[in-house]
C-alpha positions in Angstrom: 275.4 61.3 120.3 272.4 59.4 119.0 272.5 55.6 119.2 269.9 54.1 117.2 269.0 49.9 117.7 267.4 48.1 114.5 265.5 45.0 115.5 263.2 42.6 113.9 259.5 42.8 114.8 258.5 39.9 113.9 260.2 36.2 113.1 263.2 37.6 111.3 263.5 38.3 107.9 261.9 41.5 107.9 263.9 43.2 105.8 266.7 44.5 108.2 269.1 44.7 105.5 267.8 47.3 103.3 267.0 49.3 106.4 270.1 48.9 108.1 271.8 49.9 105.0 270.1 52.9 104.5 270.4 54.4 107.7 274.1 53.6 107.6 274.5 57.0 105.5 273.6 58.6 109.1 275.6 56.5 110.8 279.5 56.6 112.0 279.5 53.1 113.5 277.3 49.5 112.8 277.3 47.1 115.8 275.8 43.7 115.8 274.9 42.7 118.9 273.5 39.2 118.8 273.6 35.8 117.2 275.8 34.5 115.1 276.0 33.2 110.9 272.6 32.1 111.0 271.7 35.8 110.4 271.1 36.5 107.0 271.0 40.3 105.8 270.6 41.2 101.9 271.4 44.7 100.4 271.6 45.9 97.1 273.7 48.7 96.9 274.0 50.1 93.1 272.3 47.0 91.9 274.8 44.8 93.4 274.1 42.1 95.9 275.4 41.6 99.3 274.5 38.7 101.5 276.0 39.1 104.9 275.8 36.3 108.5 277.8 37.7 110.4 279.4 41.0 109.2 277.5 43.9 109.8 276.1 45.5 107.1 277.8 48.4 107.8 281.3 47.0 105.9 280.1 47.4 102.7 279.8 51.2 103.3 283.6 53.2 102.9 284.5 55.1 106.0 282.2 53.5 108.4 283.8 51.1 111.3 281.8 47.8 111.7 281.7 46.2 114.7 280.6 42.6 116.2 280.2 42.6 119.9 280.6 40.3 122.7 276.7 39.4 122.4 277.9 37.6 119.3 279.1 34.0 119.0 281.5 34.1 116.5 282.9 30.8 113.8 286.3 31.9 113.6 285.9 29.8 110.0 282.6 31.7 108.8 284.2 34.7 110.1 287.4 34.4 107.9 285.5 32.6 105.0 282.6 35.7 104.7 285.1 38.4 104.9 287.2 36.7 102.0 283.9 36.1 99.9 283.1 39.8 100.3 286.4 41.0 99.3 285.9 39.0 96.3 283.0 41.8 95.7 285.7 44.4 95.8 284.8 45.4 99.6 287.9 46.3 101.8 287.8 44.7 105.3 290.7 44.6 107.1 291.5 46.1 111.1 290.8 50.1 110.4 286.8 49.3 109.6 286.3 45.8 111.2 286.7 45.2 115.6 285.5 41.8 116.9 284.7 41.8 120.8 287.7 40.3 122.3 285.3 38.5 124.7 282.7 37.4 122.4 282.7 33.5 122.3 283.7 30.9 119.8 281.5 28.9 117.9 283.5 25.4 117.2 282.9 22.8 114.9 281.7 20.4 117.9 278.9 23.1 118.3 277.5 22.6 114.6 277.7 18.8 115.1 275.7 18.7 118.6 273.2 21.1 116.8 273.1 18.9 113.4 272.3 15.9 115.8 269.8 17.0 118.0 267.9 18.6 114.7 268.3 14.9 112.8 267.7 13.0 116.0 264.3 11.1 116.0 263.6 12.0 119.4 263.7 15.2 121.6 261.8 18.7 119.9 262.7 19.5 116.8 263.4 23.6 116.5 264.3 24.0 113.1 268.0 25.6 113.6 270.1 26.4 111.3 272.4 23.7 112.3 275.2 26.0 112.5 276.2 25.5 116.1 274.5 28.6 117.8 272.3 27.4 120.4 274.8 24.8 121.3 278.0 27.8 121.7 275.2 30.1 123.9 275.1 26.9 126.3 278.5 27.1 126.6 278.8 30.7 127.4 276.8 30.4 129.7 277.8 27.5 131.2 281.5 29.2 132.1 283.4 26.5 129.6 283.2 28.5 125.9 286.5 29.6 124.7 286.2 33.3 123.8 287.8 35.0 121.0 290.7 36.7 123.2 292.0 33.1 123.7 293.4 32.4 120.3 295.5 35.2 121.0 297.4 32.9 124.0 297.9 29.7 122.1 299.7 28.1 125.2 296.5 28.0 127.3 294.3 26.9 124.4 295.1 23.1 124.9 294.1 23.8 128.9 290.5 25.2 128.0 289.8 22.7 125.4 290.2 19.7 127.2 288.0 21.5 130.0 285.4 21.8 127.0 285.7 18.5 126.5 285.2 17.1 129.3 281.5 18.1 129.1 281.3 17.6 125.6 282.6 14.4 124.8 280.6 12.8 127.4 277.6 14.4 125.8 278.9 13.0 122.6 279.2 9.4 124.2 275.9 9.5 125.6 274.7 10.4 122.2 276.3 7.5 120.4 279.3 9.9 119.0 283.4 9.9 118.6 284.6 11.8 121.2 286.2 15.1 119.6 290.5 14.9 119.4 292.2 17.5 121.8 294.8 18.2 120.1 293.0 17.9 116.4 290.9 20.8 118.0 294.0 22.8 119.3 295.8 22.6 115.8 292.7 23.9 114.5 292.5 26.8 116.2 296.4 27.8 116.5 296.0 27.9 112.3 292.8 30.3 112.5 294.1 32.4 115.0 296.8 34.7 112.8 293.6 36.4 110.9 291.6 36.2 113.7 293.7 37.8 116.4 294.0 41.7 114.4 290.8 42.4 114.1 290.8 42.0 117.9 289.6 44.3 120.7 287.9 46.2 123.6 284.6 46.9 122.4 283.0 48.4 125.2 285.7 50.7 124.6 286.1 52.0 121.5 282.3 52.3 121.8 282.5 54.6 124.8 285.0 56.8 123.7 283.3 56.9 120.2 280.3 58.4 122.4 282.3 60.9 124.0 283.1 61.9 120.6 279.5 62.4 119.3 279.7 59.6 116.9 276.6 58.1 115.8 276.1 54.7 116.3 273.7 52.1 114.6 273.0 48.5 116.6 272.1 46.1 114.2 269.9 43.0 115.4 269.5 39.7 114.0 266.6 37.6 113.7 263.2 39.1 115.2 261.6 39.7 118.9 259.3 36.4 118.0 262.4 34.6 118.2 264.0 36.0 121.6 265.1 33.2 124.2 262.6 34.9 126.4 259.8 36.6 125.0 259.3 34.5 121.6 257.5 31.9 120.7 259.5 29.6 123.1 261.1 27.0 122.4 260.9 27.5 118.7 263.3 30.7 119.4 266.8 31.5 118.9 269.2 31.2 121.4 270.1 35.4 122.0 267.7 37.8 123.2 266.9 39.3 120.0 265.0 42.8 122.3 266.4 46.1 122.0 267.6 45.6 125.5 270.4 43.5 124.5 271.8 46.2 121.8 273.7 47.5 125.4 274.6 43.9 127.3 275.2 43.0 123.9 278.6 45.3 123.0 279.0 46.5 126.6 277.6 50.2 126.7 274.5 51.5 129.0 271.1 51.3 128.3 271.4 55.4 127.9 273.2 55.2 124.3 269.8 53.6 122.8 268.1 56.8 122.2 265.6 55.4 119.3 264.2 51.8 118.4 263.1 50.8 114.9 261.5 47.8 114.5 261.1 46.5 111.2 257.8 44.7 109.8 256.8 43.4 106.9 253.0 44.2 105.5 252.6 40.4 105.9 254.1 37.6 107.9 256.9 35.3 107.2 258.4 32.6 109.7 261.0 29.7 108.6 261.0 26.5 110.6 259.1 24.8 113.2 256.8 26.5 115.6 253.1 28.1 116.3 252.0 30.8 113.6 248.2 31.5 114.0 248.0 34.2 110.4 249.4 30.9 108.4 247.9 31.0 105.2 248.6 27.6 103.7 246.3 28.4 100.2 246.7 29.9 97.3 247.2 33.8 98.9 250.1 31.6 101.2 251.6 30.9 98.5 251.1 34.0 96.0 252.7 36.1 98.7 256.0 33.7 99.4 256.3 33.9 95.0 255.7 37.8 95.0 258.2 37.6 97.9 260.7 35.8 97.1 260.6 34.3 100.4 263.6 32.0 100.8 265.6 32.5 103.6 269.2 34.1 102.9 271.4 31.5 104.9 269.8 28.4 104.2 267.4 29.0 101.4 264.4 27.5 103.1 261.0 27.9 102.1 259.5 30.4 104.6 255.9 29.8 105.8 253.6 33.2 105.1 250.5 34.5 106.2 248.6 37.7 106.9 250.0 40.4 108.9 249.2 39.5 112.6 248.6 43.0 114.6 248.7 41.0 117.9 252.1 39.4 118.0 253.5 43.2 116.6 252.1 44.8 119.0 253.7 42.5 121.7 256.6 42.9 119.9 256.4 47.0 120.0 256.1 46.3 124.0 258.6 43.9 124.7 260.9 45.2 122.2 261.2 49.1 123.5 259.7 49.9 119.5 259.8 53.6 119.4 258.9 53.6 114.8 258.0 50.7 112.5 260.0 50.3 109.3 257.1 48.8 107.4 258.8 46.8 104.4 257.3 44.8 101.6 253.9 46.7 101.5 253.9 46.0 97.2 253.7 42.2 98.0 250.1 43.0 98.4 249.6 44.8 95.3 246.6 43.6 93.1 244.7 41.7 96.2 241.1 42.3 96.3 240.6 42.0 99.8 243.8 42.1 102.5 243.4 40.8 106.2 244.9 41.6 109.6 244.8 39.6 112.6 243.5 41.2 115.4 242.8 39.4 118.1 243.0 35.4 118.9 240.6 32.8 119.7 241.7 30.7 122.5 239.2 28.0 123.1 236.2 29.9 122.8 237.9 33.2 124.6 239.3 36.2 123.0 242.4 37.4 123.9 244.7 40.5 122.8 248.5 38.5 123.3 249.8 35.8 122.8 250.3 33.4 125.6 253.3 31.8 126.9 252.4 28.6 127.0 253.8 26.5 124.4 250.2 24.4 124.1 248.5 27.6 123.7 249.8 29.2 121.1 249.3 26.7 119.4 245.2 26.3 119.7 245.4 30.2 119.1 242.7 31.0 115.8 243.0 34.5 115.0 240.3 36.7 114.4 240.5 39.1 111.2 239.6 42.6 110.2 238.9 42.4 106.8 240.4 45.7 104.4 240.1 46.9 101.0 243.1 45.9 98.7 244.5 47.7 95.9 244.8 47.5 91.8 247.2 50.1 91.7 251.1 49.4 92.1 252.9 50.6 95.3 256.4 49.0 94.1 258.7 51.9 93.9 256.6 54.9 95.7 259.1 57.3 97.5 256.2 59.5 98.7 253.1 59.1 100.0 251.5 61.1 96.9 252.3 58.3 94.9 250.7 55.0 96.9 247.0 54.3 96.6 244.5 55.2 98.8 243.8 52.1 100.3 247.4 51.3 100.7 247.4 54.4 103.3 244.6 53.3 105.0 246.1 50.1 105.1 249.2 51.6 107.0 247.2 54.1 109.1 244.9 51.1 110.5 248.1 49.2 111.2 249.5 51.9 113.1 246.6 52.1 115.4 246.5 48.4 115.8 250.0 48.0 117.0 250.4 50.7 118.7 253.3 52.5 116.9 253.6 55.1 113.8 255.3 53.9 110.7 258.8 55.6 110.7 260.1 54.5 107.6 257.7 52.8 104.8 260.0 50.3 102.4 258.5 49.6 98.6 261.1 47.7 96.8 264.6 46.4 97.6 266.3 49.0 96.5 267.6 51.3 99.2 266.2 54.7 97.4 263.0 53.6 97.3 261.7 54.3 101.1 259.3 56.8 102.1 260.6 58.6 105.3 258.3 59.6 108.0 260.7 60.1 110.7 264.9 59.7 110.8 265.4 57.5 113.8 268.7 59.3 114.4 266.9 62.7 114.6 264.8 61.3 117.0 
């Protein structure tokens, strides 16, 4: 069995999708282990568009089971809404390719109007959410009150758990100025969702061991990026899931052991969306040229997404606390026709150079980074499927950012389409 955990490397946005659909031809099953809709994965498959939140990309593959594990807060709407959208594409998805964790917890509309007021409040820290109710569903999970998914399949004890809810949220809601949220308005709600939510129901953690004992392959799909885990990103502008390699397992209920390979995916630049420190910001004229060349707008909300040079440091964290084992490095044509390409190497923290980035909130954000200045290319890289075919300089480019993270480049990415990937190493051969 190899079991094979795709995570971002940086803020999100790397380019998961492409990658995740590519490796799905090795694959038997696609898991997603963490977050919720405010993922956003893109493929083009046969130059047709997919945009997936929630799904895993593995659905729009035939005869590959797709999975969402208990490390998932799910919108029982969004669920129901993105499955009928993709249908609409001519994809089938009904209980024979699709399991949802029967203990993964429920993101309710309460959740997306905490989040939408503590984002539009004018006090308290702004994160930049997606205002979709994630962070406020994790709370609840973890403060023993969230409904999980198994519950809409018991409609009689669903009016018992929400008023328990309640009774923590609608004095939040008071205290905030708020109507208090209707019981049974709730309750009818969710007795209407639950018919086509309750069949695509299940044990996760064991399909997923007995589809080990069987040899099957198994790709763990990660949303977001490593800069954006609860505990080792750029707190408290992070997500609220560990977004690590190390939750691939607590994430859908297997051991540690079925993770034989991490990819971590990169692009040749930086992106991030929303609020937070980001030392490689490039707010000029190359800012900009690469967000245009990008297309860098965010999948689920379309936001603008802040770009900068490729910043070795915070990957090279990333490799660590991630478990990286290979670097999908994606987007490498962005750069095509810049005289002169930089790389962060190191950071300036008040007059002291340092190789990480700190913890501190304060910190990272008086972090300078130092640069290691390259020789950029003429010659177009968009399209390459072999080494033979990129330009010298956009090799050594690759090499030197190998050596700075500390991690060889497994899979090299030059356009959006899924053929055109360079492949160093297959992560499921590892």
């Amino acid at each position: 069995m190899a079991g094979v955990a795709v995570i971002g490397a940086q803020w999100g946005d790397e380019g998961k999708g492409k990658i995740v659909d590519w490796l799905c031809e090795r694959a038997d099953i696609v898991v997603r282990f963490q977050g919720g809709h405010n993922a956003g994965h893109t493929l083009v498959i046969d130059g047709k568009t997919y945009k997936f939140s929630l799904l895993p990309s593995g659905i729009a593959r035939a005869n590959k089971r797709s999975i969402i594990g208990n490390g998932v807060v799910v919108d029982p709407w969004a669920l129901i809404a993105e499955i009928e959208r993709m249908r609409s594409q001519g994809l089938t998805i009904d209980k024979t390719n699709l399991l949802v964790a029967e203990n993964a917890p429920l993101i309710l509309p309460l959740h997306g109007e905490l989040d939408t007021i503590r984002e539009t409040s004018n006090s308290g820290t702004k994160i930049g959410t997606t205002k979709r109710g994630i962070g406020p569903a994790y709370e609840d999970k973890v403060g023993r009150r969230a409904l999980r998914a198994i519950d809409l399949a018991d409609p009689g004890t669903l009016k018992a758990k929400v008023e328990n809810l309640l009774t923590h949220h609608n004095a939040l809601r008071r205290g905030l100025g708020t109507s208090e949220v209707d019981a049974n308005e709730l309750v009818a709600k969710l007795k209407e969702i639950a018919p086509k939510i309750v069949p695509f129901l299940g044990p996760v953690w064991k399909h997923l061991h007995e589809s080990r004992i069987r040899g099957d392959r198994i790709l763990f799909e990660g949303a977001q990026g490593a800069l954006l885990d609860v505990d080792h990103g750029t707190y408290p502008y992070v997500t609220s899931s560990n977004t690590v390699a190390g939750q691939a397992a607590a994430g859908c209920g297997i051991g540690p052991r079925a993770i034989s390979y991490v990819l971590g995916i990169a692009k040749a630049y930086t992106t991030r969306v929303g609020e937070g420190p980001f030392p490689a910001e490039l707010t000029d004229e190359i800012g900009a040229r690469l967000g245009e060349r990008g297309h860098e707008f965010g999948t689920v909300t379309g936001r603008k997404r802040r770009c900068g040079w490729f910043d070795a440091v915070l990957v090279r964290q990333t490799v660590i606390t991630g478990g990286i084992d290979g670097i999908a490095f994606t987007k490498l044509d962005v750069l095509d026709g810049l005289k002169e390409i930089k790389v962060a190497v190191a950071y300036d923290l008040d007059g002291k150079r340092i190789d990480h980035l700190p913890a501190a909130a304060n910190a990272q954000a008086r972090c300078k980074p130092i640069y290691e200045t390259m020789e950029g290319w003429s010659d177009s890289t968009a399209g390459a499927r072999s080494w033979a075919q990129l330009p010298a300089a956009a090799i050594k480019y690759v090499r030197r950012v190998e050596e700075l993270i500390g991690a060889p480049v497994a899979v090299l990415s030059t356009s959006p389409e899924r053929e055109d990937t360079i492949l160093v190493k297959d992560p499921f051969a590892a």
